[in-house]
CHARMM-style PDB file with segment names, atoms N, HN, CA, C and O in Angstrom:
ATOM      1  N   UNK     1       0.845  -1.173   0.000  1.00  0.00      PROA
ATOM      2  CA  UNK     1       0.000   0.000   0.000  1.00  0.00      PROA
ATOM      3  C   UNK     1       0.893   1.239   0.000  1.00  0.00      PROA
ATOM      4  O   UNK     1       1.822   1.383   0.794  1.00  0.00      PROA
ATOM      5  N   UNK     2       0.558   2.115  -0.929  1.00  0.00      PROA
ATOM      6  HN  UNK     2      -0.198   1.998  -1.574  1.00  0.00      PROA
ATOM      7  CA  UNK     2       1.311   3.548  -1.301  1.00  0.00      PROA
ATOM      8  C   UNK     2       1.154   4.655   0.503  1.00  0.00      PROA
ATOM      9  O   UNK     2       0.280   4.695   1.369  1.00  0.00      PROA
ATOM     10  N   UNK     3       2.018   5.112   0.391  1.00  0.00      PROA
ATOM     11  HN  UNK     3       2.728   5.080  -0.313  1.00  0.00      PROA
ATOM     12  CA  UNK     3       1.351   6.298   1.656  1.00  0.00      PROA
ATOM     13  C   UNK     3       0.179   6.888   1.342  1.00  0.00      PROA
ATOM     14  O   UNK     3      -0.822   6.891   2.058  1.00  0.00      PROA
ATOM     15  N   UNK     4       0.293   7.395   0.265  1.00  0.00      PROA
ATOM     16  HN  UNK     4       1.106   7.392  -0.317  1.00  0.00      PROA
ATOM     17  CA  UNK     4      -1.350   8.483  -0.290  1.00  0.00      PROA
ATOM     18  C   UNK     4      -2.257   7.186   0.331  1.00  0.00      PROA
ATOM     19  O   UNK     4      -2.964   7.455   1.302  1.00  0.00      PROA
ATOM     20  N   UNK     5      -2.267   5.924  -0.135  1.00  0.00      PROA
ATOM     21  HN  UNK     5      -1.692   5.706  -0.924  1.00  0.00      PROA
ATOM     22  CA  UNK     5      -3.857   5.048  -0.215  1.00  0.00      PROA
ATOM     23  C   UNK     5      -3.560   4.887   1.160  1.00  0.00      PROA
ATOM     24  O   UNK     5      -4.671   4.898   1.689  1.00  0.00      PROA
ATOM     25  N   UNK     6      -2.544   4.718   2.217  1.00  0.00      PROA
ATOM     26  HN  UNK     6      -1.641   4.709   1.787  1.00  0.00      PROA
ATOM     27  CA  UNK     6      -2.513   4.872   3.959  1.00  0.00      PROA
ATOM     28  C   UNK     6      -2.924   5.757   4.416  1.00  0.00      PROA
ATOM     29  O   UNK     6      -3.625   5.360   5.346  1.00  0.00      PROA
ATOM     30  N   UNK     7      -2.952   6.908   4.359  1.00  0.00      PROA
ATOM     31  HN  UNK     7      -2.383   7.231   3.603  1.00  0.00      PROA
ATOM     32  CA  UNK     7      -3.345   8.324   4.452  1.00  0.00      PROA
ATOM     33  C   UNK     7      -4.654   8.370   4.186  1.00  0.00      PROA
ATOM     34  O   UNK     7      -5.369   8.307   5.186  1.00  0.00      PROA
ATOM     35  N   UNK     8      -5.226   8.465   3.091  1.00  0.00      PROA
ATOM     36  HN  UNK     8      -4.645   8.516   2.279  1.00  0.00      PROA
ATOM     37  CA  UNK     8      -6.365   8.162   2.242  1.00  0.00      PROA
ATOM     38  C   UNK     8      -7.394   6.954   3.258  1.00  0.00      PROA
ATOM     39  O   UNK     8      -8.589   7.094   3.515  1.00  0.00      PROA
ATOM     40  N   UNK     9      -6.659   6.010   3.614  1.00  0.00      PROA
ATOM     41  HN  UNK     9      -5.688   5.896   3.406  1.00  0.00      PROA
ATOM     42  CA  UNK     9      -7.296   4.830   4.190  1.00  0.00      PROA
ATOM     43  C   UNK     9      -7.190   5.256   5.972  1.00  0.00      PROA
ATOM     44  O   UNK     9      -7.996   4.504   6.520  1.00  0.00      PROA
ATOM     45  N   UNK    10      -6.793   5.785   6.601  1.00  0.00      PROA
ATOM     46  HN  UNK    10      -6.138   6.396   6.155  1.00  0.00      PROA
ATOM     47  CA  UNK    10      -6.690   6.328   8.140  1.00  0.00      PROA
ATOM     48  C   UNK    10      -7.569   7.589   7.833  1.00  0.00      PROA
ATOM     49  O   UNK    10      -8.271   7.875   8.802  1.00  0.00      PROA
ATOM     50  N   UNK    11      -7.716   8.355   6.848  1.00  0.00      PROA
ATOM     51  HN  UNK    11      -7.146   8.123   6.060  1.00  0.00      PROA
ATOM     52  CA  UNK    11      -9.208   9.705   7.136  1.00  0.00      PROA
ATOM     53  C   UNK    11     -10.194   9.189   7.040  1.00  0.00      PROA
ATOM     54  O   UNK    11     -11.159   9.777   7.528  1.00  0.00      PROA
ATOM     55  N   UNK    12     -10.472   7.546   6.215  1.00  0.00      PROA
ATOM     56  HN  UNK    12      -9.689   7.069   5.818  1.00  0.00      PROA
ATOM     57  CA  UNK    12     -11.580   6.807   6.285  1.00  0.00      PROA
ATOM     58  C   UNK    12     -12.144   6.491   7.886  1.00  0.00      PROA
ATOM     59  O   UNK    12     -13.079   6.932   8.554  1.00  0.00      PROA
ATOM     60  N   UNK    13     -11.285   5.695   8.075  1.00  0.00      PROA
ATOM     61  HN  UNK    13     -10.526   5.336   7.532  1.00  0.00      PROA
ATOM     62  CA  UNK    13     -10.943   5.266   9.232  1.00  0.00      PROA
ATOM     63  C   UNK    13     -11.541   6.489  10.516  1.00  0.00      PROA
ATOM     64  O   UNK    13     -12.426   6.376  11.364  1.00  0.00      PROA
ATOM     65  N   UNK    14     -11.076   7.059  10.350  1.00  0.00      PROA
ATOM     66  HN  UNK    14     -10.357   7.150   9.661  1.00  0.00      PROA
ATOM     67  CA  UNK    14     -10.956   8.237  11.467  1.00  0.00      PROA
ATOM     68  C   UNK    14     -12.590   8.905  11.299  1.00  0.00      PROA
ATOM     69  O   UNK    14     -13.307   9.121  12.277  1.00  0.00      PROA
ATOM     70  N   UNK    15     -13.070   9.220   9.645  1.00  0.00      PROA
ATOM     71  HN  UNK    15     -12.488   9.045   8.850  1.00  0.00      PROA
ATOM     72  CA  UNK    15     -14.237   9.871   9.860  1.00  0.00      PROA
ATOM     73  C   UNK    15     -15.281   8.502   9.969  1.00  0.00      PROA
ATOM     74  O   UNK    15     -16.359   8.947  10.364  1.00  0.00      PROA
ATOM     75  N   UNK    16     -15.352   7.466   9.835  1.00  0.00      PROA
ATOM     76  HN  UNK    16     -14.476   7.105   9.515  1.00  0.00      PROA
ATOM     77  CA  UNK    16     -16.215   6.698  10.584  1.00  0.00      PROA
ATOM     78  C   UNK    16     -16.429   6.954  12.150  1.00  0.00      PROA
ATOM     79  O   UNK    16     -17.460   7.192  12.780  1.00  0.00      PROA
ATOM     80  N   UNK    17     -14.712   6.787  12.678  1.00  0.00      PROA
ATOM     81  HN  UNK    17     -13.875   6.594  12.167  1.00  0.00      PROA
ATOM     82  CA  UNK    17     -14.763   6.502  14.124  1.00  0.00      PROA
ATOM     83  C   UNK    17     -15.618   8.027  14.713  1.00  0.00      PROA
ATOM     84  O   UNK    17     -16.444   7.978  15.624  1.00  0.00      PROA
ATOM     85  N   UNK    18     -15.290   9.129  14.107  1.00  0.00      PROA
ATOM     86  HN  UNK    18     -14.619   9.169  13.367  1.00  0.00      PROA
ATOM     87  CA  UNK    18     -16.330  10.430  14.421  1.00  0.00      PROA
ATOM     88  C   UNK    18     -17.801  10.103  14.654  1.00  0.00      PROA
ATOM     89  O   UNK    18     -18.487  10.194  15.672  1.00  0.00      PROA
ATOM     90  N   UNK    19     -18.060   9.732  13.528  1.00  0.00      PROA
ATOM     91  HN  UNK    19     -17.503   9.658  12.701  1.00  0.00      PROA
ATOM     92  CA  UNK    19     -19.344   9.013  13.038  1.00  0.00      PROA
ATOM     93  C   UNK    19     -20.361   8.039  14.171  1.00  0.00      PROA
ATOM     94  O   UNK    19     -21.565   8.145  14.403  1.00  0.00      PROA
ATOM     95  N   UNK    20     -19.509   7.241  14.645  1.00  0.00      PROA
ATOM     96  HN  UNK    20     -18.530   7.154  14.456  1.00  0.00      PROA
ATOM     97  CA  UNK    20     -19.854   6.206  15.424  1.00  0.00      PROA
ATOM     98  C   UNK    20     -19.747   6.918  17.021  1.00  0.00      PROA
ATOM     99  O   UNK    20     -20.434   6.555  17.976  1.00  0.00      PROA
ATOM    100  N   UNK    21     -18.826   7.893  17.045  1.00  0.00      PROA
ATOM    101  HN  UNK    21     -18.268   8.188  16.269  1.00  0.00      PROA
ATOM    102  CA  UNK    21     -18.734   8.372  18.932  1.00  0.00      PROA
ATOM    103  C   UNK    21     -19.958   9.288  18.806  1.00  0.00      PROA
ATOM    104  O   UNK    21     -20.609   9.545  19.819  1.00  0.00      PROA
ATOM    105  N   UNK    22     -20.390   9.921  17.309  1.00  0.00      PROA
ATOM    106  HN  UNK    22     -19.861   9.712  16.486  1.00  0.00      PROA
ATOM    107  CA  UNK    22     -21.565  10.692  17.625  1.00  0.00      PROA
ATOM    108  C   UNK    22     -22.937  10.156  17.459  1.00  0.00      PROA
ATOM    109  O   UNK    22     -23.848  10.938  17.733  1.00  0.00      PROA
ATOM    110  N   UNK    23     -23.224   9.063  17.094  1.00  0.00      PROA
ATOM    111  HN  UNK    23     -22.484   8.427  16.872  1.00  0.00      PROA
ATOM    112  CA  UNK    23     -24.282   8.210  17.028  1.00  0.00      PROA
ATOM    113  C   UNK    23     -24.467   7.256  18.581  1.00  0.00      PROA
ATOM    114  O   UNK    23     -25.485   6.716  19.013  1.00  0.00      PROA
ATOM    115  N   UNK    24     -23.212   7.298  19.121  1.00  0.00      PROA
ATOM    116  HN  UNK    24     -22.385   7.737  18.770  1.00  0.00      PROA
ATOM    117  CA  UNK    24     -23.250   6.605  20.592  1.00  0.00      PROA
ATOM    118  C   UNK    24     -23.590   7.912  21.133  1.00  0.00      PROA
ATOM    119  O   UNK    24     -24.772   7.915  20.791  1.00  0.00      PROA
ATOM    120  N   UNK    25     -23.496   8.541  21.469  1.00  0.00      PROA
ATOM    121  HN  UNK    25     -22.536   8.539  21.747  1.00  0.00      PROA
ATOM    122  CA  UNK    25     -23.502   9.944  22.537  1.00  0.00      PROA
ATOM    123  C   UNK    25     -24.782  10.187  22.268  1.00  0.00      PROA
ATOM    124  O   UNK    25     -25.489  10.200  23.276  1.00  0.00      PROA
ATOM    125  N   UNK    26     -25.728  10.528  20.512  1.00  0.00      PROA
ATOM    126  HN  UNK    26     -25.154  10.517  19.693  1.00  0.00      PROA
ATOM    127  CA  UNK    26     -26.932  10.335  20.654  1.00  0.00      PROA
ATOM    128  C   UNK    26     -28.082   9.268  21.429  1.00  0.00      PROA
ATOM    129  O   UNK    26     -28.994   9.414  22.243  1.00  0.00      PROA
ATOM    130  N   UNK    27     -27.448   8.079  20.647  1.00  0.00      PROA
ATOM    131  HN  UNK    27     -26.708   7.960  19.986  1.00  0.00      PROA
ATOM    132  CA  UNK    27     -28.109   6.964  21.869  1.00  0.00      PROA
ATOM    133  C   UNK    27     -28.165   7.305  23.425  1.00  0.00      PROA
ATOM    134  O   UNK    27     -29.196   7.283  24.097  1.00  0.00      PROA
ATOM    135  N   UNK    28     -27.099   7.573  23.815  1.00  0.00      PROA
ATOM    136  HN  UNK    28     -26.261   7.591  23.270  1.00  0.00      PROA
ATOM    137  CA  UNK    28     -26.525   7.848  25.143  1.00  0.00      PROA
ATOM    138  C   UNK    28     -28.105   8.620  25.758  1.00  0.00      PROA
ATOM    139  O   UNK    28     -28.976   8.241  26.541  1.00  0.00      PROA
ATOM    140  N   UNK    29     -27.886   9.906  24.907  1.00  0.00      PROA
ATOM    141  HN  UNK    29     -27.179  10.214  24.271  1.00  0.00      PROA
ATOM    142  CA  UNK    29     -28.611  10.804  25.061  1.00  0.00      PROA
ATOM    143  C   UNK    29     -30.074  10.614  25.053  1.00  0.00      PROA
ATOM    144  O   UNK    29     -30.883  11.028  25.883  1.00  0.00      PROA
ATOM    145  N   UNK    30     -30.295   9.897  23.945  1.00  0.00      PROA
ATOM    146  HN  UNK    30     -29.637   9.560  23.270  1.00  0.00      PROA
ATOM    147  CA  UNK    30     -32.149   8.897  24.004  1.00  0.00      PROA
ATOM    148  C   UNK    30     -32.384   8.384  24.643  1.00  0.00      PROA
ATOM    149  O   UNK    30     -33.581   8.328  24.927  1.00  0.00      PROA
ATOM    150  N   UNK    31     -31.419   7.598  25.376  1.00  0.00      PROA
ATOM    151  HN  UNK    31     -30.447   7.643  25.146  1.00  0.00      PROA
ATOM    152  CA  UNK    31     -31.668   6.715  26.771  1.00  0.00      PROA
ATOM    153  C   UNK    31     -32.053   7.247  28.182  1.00  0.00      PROA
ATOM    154  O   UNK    31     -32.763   6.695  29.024  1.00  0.00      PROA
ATOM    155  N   UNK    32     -31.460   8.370  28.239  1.00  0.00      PROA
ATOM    156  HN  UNK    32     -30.884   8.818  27.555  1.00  0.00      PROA
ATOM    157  CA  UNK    32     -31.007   9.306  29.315  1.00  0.00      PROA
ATOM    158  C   UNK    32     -32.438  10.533  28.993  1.00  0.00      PROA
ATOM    159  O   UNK    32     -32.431  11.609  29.591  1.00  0.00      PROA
ATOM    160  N   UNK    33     -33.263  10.279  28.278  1.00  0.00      PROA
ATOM    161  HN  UNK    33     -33.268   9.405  27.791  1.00  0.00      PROA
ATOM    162  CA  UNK    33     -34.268  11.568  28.111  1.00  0.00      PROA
ATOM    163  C   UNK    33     -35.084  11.102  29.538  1.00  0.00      PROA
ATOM    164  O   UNK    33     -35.330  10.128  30.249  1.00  0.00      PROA
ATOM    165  N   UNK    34     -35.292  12.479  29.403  1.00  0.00      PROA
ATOM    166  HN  UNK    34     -35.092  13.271  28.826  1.00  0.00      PROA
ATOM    167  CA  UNK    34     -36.369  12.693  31.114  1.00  0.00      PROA
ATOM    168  C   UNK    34     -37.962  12.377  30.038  1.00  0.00      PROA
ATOM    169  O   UNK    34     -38.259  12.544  28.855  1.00  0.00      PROA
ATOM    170  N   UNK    35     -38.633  11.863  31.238  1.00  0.00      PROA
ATOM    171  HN  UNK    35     -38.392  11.727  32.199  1.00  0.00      PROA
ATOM    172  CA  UNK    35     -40.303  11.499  30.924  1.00  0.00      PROA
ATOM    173  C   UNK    35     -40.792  12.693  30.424  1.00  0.00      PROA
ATOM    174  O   UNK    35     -41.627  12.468  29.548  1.00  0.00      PROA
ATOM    175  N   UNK    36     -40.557  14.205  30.683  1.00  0.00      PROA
ATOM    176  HN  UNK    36     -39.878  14.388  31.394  1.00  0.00      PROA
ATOM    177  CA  UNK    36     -41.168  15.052  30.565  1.00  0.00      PROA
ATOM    178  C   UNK    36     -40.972  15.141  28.929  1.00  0.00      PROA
ATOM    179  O   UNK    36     -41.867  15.380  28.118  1.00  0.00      PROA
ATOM    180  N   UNK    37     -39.535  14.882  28.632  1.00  0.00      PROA
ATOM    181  HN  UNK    37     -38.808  14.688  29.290  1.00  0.00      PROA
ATOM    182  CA  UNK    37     -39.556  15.164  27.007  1.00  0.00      PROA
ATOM    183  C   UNK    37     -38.056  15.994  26.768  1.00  0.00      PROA
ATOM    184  O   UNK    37     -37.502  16.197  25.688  1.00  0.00      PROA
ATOM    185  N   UNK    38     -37.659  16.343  27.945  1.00  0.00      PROA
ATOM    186  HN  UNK    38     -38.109  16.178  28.822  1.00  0.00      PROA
ATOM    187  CA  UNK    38     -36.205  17.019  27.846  1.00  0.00      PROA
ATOM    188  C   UNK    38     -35.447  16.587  27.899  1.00  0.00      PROA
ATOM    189  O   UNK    38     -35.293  15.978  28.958  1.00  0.00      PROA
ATOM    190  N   UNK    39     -34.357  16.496  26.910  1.00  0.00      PROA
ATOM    191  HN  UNK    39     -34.482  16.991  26.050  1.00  0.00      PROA
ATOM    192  CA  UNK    39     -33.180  15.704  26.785  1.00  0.00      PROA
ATOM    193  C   UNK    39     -31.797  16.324  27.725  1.00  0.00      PROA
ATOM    194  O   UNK    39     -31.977  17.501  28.037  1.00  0.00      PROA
ATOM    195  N   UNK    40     -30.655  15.821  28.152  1.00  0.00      PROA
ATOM    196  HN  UNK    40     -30.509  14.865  27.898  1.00  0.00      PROA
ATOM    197  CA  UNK    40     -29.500  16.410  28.518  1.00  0.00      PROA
ATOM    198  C   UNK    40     -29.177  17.113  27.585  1.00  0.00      PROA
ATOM    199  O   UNK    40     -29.362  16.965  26.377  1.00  0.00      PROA
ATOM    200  N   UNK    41     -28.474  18.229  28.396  1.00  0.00      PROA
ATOM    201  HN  UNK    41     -28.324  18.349  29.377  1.00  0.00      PROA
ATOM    202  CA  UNK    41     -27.694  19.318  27.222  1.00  0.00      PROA
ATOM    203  C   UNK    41     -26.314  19.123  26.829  1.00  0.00      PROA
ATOM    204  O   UNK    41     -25.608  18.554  27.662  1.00  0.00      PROA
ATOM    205  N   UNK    42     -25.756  19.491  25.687  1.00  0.00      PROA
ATOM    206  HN  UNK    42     -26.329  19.954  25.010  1.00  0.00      PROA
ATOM    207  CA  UNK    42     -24.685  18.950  25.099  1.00  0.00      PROA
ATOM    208  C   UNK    42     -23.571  20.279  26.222  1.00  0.00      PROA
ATOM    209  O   UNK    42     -23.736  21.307  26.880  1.00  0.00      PROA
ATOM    210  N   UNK    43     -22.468  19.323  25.806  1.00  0.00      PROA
ATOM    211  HN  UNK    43     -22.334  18.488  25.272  1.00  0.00      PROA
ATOM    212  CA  UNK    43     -21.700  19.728  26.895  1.00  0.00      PROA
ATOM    213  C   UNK    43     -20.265  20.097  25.788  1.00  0.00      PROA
ATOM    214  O   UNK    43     -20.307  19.876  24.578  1.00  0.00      PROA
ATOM    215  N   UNK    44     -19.282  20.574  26.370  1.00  0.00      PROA
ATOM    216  HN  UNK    44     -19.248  20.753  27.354  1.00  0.00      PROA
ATOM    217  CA  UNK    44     -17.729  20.477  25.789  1.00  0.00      PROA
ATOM    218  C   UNK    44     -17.248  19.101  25.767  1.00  0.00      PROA
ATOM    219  O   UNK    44     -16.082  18.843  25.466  1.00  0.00      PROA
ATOM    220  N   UNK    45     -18.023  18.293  26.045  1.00  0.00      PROA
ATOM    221  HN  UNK    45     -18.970  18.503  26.290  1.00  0.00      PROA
ATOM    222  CA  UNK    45     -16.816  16.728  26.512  1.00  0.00      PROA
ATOM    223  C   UNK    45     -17.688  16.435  24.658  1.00  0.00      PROA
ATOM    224  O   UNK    45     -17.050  15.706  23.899  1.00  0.00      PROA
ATOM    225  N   UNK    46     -19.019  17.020  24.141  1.00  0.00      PROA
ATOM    226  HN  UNK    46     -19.537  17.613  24.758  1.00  0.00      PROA
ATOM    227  CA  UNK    46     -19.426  16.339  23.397  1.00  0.00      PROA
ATOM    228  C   UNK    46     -18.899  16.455  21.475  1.00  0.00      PROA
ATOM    229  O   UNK    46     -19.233  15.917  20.419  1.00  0.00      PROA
ATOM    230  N   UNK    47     -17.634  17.803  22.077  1.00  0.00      PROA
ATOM    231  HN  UNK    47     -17.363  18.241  22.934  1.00  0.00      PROA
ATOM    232  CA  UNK    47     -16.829  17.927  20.845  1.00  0.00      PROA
ATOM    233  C   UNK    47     -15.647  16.968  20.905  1.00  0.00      PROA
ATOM    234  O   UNK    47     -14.995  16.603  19.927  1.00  0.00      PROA
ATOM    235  N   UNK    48     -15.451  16.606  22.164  1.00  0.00      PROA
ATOM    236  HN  UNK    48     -15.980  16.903  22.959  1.00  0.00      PROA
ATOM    237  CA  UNK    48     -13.959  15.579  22.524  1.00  0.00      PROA
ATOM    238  C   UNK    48     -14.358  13.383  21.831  1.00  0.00      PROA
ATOM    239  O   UNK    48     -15.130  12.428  21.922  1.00  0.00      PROA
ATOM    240  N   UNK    49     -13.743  13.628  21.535  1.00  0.00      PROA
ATOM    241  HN  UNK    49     -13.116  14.403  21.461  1.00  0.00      PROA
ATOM    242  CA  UNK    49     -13.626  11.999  20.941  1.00  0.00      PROA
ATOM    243  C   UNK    49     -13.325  11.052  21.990  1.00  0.00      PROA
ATOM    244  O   UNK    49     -12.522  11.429  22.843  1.00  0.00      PROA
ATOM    245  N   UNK    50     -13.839   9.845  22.094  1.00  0.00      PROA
ATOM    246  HN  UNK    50     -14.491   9.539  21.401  1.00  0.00      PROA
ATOM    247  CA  UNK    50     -13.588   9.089  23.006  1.00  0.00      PROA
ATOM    248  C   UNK    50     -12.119   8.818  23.255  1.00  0.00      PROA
ATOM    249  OT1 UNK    50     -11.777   8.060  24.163  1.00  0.00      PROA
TER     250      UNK     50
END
């Protein structure tokens, strides 16, 4: 494998793993809704990557 297609193949990589910490944190967040209908508020930890 060339560097470009390593390179190329780790931003894949990397924008999935984005992908997936922000689809968990949503879940997180659906789970965690109050009965009334109000969800938790997004925080600074929710720009940080696992």
């Amino acid at each position: 494998m060339k560097a470009e297609q390593q390179i190329s193949f780790l931003a894949d990589v990397l924008n999935l793993i984005r992908e997936l910490d922000t689809l968990v944190k949503d879940y997180c967040r659906y789970l965690t809704t109050d009965q009334d209908g109000s969800c938790l508020e997004k925080t600074a930890f929710d720009e940080e990557p696992f």
